[in-house]
C-alpha positions in Angstrom: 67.4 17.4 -33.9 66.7 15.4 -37.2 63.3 15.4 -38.3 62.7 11.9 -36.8 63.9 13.6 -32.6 61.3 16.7 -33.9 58.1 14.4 -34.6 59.1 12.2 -31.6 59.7 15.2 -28.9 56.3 16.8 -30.7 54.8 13.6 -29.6 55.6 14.3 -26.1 54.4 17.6 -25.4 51.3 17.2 -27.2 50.2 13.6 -25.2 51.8 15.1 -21.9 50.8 18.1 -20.6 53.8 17.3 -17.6 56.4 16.8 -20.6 55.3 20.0 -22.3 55.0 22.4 -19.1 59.0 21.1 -18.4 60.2 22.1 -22.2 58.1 25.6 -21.8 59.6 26.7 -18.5 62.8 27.9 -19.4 61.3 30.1 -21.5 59.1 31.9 -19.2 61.4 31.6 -16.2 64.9 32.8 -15.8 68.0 30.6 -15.0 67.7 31.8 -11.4 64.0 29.8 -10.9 65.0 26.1 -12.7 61.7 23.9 -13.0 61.7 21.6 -9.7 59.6 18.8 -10.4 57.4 16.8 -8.1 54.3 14.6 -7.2 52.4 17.2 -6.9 52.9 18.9 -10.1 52.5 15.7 -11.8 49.2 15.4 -10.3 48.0 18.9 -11.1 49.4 18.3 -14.8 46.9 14.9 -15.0 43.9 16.9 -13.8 44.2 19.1 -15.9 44.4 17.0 -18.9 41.3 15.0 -17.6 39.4 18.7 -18.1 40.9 19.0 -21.3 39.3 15.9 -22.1 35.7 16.7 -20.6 35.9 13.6 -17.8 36.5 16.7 -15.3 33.6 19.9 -15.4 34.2 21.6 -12.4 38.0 21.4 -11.2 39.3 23.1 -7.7 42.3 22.7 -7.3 43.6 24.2 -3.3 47.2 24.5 -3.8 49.9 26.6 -2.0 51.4 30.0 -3.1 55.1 29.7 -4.6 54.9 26.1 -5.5 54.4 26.4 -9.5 50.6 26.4 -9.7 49.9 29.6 -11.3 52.7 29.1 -14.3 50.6 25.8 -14.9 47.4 26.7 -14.6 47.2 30.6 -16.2 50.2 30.5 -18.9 51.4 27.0 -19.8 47.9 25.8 -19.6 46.4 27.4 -22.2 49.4 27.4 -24.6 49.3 23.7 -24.4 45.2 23.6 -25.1 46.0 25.6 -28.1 48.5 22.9 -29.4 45.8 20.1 -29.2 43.1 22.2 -30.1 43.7 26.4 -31.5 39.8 27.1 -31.7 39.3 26.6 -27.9 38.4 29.8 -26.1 39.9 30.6 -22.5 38.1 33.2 -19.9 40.8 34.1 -16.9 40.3 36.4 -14.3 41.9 36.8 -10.9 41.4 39.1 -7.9 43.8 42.1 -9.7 43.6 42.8 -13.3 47.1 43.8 -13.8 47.7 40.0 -12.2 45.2 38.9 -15.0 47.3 40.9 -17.4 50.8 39.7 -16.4 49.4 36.2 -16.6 48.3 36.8 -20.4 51.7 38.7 -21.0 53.7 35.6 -20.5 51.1 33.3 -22.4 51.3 35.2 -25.2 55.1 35.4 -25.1 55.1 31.4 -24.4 53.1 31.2 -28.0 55.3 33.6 -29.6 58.8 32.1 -28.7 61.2 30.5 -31.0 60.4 27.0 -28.9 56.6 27.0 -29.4 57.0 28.3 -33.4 59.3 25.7 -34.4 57.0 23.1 -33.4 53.6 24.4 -33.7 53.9 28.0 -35.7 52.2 25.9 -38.6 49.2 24.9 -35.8 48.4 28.1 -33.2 49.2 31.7 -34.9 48.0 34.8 -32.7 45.8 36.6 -35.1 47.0 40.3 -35.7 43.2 42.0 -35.7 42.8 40.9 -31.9 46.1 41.1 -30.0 46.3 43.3 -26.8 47.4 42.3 -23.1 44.3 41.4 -22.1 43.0 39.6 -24.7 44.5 37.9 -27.7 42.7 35.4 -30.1 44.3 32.8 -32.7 43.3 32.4 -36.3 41.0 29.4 -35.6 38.9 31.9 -33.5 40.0 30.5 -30.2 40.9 33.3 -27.6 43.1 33.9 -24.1 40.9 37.1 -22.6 41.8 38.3 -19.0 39.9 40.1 -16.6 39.7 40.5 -13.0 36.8 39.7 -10.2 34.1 41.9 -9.8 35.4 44.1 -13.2 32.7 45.2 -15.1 33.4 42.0 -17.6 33.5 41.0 -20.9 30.4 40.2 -22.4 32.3 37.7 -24.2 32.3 33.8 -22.7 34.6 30.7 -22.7 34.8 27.6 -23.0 37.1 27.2 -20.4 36.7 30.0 -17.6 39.8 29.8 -15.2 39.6 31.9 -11.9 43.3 32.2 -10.6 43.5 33.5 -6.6 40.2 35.0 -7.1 40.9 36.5 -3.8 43.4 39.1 -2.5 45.4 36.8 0.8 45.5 40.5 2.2 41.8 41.0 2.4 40.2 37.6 2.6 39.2 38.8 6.0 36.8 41.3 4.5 33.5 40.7 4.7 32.3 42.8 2.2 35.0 42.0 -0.2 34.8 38.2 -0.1 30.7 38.5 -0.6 31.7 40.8 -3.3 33.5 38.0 -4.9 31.4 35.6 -4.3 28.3 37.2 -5.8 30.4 38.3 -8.8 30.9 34.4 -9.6 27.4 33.8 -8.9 25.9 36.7 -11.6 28.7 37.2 -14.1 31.5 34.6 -14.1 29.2 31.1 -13.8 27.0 33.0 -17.0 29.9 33.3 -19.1 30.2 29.4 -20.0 30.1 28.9 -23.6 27.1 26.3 -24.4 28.2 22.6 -25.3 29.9 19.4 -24.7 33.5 21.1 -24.4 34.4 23.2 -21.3 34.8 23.6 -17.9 35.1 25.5 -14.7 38.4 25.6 -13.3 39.5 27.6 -9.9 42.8 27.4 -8.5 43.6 29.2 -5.2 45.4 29.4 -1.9 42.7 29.3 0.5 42.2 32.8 2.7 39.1 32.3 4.6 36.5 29.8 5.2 34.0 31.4 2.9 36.2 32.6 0.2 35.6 31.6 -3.6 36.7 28.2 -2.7 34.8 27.5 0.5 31.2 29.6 -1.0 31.4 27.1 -3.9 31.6 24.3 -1.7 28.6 25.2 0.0 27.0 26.3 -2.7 27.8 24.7 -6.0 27.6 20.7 -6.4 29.8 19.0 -9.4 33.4 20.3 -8.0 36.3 17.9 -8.1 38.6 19.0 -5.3 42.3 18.9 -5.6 43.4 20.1 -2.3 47.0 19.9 -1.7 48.2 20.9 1.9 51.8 21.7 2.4 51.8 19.6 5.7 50.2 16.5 5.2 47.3 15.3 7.6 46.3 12.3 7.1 42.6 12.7 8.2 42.3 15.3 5.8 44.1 13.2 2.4 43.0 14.0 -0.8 41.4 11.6 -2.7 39.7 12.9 -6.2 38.9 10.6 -9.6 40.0 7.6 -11.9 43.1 8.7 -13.8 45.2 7.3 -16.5 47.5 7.0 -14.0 45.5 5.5 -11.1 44.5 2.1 -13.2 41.0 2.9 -12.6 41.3 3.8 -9.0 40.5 7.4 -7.4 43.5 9.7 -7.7 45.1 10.1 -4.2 47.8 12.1 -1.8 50.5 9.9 -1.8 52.4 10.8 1.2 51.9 9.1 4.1 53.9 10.5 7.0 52.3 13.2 9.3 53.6 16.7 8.6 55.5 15.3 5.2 56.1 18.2 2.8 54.2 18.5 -0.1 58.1 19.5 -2.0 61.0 20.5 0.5 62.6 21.5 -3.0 60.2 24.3 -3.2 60.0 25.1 0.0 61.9 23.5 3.1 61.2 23.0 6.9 63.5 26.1 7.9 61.1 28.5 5.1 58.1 26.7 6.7 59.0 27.5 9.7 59.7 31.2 8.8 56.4 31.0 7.1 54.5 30.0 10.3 56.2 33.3 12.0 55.9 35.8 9.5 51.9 34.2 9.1 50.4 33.6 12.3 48.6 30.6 13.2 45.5 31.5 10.8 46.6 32.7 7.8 49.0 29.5 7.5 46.4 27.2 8.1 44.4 29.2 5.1 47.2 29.8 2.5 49.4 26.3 2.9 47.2 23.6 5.0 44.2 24.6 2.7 42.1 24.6 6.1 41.0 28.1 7.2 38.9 27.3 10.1 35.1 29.0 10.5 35.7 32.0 13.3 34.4 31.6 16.2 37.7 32.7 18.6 40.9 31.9 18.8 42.0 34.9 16.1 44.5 36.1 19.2 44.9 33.6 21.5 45.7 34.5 25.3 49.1 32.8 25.3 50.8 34.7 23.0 51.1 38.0 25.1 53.9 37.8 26.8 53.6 39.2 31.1 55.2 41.9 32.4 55.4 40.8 36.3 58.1 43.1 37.6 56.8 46.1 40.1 58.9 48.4 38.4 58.4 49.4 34.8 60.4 49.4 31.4 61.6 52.9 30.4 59.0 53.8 28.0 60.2 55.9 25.1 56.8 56.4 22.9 53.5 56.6 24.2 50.5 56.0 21.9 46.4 55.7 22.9 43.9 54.6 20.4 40.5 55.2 20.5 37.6 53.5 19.5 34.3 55.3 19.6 30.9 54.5 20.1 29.8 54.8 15.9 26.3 55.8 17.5 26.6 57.7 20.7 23.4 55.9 21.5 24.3 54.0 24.8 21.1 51.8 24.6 22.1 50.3 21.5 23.0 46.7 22.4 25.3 45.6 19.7 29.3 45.4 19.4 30.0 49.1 18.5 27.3 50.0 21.8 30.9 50.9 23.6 33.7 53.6 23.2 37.1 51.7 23.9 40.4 53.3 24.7 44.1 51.4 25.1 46.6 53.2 25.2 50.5 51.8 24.2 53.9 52.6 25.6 56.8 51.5 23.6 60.0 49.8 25.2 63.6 48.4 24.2 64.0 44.4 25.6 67.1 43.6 26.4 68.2 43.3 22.1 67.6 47.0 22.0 64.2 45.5 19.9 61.1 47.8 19.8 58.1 45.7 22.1 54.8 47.7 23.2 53.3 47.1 27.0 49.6 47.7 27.3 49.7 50.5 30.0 46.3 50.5 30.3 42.5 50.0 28.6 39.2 51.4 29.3 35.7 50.8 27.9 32.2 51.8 28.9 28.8 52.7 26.9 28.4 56.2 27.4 27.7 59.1 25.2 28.6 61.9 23.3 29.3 64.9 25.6 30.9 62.3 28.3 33.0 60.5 26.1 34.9 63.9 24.4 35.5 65.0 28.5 36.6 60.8 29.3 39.0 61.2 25.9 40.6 64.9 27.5 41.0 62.9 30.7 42.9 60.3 29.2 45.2 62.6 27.4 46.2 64.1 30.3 46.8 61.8 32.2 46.4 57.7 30.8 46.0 55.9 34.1 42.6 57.9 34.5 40.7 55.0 34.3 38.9 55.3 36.9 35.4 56.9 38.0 37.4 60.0 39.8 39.3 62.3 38.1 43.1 61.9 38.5 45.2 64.7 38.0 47.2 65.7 34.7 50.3 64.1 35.0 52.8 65.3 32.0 54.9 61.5 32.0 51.5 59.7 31.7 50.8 62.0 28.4 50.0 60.4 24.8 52.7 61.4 22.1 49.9 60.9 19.6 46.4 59.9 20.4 44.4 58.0 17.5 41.3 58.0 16.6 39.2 55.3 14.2 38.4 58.3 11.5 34.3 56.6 11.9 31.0 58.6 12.6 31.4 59.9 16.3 35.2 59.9 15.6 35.3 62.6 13.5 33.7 64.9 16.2 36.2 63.7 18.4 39.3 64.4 16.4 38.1 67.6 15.2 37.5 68.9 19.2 41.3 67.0 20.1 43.0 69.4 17.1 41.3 72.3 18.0 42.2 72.2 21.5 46.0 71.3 20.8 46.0 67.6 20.9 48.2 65.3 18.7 45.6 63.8 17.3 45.3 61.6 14.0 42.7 59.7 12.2 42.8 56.1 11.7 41.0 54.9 8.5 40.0 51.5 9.2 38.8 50.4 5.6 42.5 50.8 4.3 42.9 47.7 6.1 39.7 46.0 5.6 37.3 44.9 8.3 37.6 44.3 12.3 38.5 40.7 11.9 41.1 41.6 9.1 42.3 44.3 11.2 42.6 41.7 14.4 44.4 39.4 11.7 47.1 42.3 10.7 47.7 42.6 14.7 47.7 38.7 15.7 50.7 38.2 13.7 52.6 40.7 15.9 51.0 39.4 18.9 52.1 35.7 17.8 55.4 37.0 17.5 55.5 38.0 21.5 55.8 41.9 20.8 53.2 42.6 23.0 53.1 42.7 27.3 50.7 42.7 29.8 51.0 43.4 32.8 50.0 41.4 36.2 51.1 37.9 38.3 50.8 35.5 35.2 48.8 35.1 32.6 46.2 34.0 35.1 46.2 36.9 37.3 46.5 39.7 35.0 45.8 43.4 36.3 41.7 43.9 35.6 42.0 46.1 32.8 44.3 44.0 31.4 41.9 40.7 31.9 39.5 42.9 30.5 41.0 43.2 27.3 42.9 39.6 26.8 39.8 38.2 27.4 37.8 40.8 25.1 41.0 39.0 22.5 40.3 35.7 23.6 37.0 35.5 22.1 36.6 38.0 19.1 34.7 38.2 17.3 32.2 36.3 19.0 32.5 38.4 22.1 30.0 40.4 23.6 32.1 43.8 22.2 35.0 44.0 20.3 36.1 47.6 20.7 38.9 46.8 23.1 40.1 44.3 20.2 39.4 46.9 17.2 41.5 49.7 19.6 44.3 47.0 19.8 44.4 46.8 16.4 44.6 50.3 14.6 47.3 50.8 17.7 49.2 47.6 16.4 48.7 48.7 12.8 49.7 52.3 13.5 53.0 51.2 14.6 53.5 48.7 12.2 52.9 51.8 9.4 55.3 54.2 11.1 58.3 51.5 11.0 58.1 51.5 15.2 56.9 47.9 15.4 58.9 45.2 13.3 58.3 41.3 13.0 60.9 39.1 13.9 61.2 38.1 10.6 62.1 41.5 9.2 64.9 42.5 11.2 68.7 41.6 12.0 69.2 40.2 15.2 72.6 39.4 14.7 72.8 43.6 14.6 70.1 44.3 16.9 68.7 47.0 15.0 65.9 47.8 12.2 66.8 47.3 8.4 67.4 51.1 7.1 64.0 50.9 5.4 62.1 50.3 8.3 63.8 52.3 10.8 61.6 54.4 13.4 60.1 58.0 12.0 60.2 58.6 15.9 63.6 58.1 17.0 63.8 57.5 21.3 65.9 60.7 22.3 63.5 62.0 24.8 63.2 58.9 27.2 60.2 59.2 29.7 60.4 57.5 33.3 57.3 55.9 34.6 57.3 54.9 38.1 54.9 52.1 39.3 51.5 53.8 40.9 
């Protein structure tokens, strides 16, 4: 370039924040990912420039995962802001800090490339007294400083504070950690604004839950501009925002108008959407790509997507497995959802693709105490279709090859009586997967996929125990009890942990078999016969 192609390309990337981040992404993406443009990035780009300017406070921007938003808003971003103006001062945080870090890593290494230098070395130099991963500073006193949600913090504040995916998509179902999040924003994040005219709040996210960072501030926190971007257009939920540049002095809006039009089939296509939608489940694609996870109130498992089992005469059942869920109390007056012990117990078959499925065999329930319940869970063992008030007798084919129990209160007792008396017995620990509705999310997806039977005439005329717990499903977690659904679970889960149970989506069906990684820890060599009662 001569020195007149220098000044005029200059030009460019300092008036166009859309010019710049296309010049900067070779440099912090390999040949393999090439910069796709699109509308949508175009859109994000102006927004972003109209905070930069101060005609945007409060910016949410609801965008979906792989589709460029966090190169644009964490590490090109700030590079950019530098150019304009090297004094300003960034605060970032996401739900991990090593995410916060890598983030930073590649900022930094944006600054420090032979690209950036050539143009602006003169303008943003990274002073050498402050430069670490998580927070570097330039000599005009303006800083990049990363942390994560809920960290203990710097006491240090920003004039821009950017929250990236301030929640985890694997535990936006838990309770405790989405109110965790949300009152971190509300104490420690919202207080670290720098005072004056300059600055902003920015948060960028896929959306998890209806009363994640995103959908608390909307309830909570007036001012926000909202950006939302659904991968599937619906046109009674378009996106319309604020006068830009752009927009001759009309409001900024989605500018497809087809239903179900991608929002860029170069990022991602019908065939990954699709794929998506599998691999997902119904609610956690709504969340993370429509932008639209809806308030729970039912409808986490729905009743169509167990498949039936109508034949008299059973699969052959290679692996049986019964999961437990006891009363946390023992106290059977306690009228709450964890007033009942819960019991379902699992048997693994081969369809006809020589593909792992699991038939509900049978479920049980009932509020009843301590000394009861350990001689109900011996009863069981011995025999699983002892569901009744009489005692059947121990029949060796209708024996658990691993009973589990939810590692809780009262579950400890019980597990600790089980090993002692020779059971195989193990603990479940349910807070490595968050909480019951999590828990019921992990499973759905399985369920969704049609991996799990029930057995009866239809899905209308299901066996009782059966009805009993697809109904229990039906309506969690607004049911009267969920410890049919919460027994479900840690069963699905289980599987799911021990390779035995595998989504469509992760295995070859041209083959018919399991990927090596995932194969079974309990390989079928011991077939057991059930015949129909």
């Amino acid at each position: 370039m001569n020195e007149a192609e220098v000044l005029l390309e200059k030009c460019y990337c300092e008036n166009s924040l859309h010019y710049f981040l296309k010049k900067a992404w070779p440099v912090i993406e390999s040949e393999r990912n090439p910069f796709i443009d699109s509308w949508h990035i175009r859109a994000a780009c102006e927004h972003l420039e109209a905070v930069l300017r101060g005609t945007i406070p409060k910016l949410m921007a609801n965008i979906p995962p792989r589709t460029g938003k966090t190169n644009l808003f964490s590490v090109v971003f700030p590079a950019w802001a530098f150019v304009i103006d090297p004094s300003i001062r960034f605060l970032f945080a996401s739900y991990a800090q090593k995410i916060s870090l890598e983030h930073s890593r590649l900022c930094r290494m944006l600054i420090e490339s032979e690209w950036y230098q050539n143009f602006w070395g003169d303008r943003v130099i990274i002073s050498k007294d402050q430069s670490t991963k998580s927070h570097f500073t330039t000599t005009e006193n303006g800083h990049r400083i990363a942390t994560s949600v809920r960290a203990g913090g710097t006491a240090l504040g920003g004039d821009f504070l950017i929250m990236d995916d301030p929640n985890d998509a694997k535990d936006g179902e838990s309770k405790v950690t989405r109110e965790a999040a949300n009152d971190w924003y509300s104490r420690v994040w919202a207080s670290r604004l720098n005072p004056g005219k300059i600055g902003a709040l920015i948060l960028v996210q896929q959306r998890v839950h209806y009363m994640d960072v995103s959908g608390y501030l909307e309830k909570n926190d007036s001012g926000w501009v909202k950006l939302c971007l659904p991968m599937e257009y619906e046109p009674s939920r378009k996106c319309k925002t604020v006068p830009l540049p752009s927009t001759n002095g009309k409001p900024w809006e989605d500018p497809r108008t087809k239903v179900g039009e991608l929002l860029c089939p170069d990022y991602l296509n019908d065939k990954k959407i699709k794929e998506k939608k599998i691999q997902l489940g119904s609610y956690n694609y709504a969340g993370q790509y429509q932008q639209n996870p809806a308030p729970t109130g039912g409808g986490v498992i729905k009743r169509e997507w167990f498949k039936v089992w109508t034949k008299e005469e059973l699969p052959t059942i290679i692996y049986i497995l019964q999961s437990w869920d006891t009363d946390m109390t023992g106290n059977s007056s306690k009228k709450n959802e964890d007033s009942n012990s819960a019991c379902i117990t699992l048997g693994l078959f081969r369809d006809e693709k020589s593909i792992n499925n699991v038939l509900i065999m049978y479920a049980w329930q009932d509020k009843i105490e301590y000394p009861s319940l350990l001689e109900r869970v011996l009863r069981l063992y011995a025999n699983c279709s002892d569901i009744g008030e009489e005692p059947k007798q121990s029949k060796k084919s209708l024996q658990p090859d691993v009973v589990i129990v939810e590692s809780a209160a009262q579950g400890h007792a019980v597990l600790s009586e089980l090993t002692a008396k020779g059971v195989p017995a193990k603990g479940f620990y349910p807070r490595n997967y968050g909480d019951k509705e999590n828990r019921a999310r992990i499973a759905s997806t399985f369920i969704e996929n049609h991996k799990i039977w029930v057995m009866g005439e239809d899905l209308k005329t299901l066996k009782p125990d059966h009805e009993m717990l697809v109904s229990a499903c039906e309506v969690f977690p607004k049911g009267e009890t969920n410890d049919l659904v919460d027994a479900l679970s840690q069963a699905i889960i289980y599987l799911r942990e021990k390779g035995m149970l595998v989504h469509s989506l992760d295995m070859n069906f041209d083959r018919g078999i399991y990927p090596e990684h995932q194969m079974p820890e309990h390989h079928p060599d011991k077939n057991k016969h059930l015949v129909k009662k």
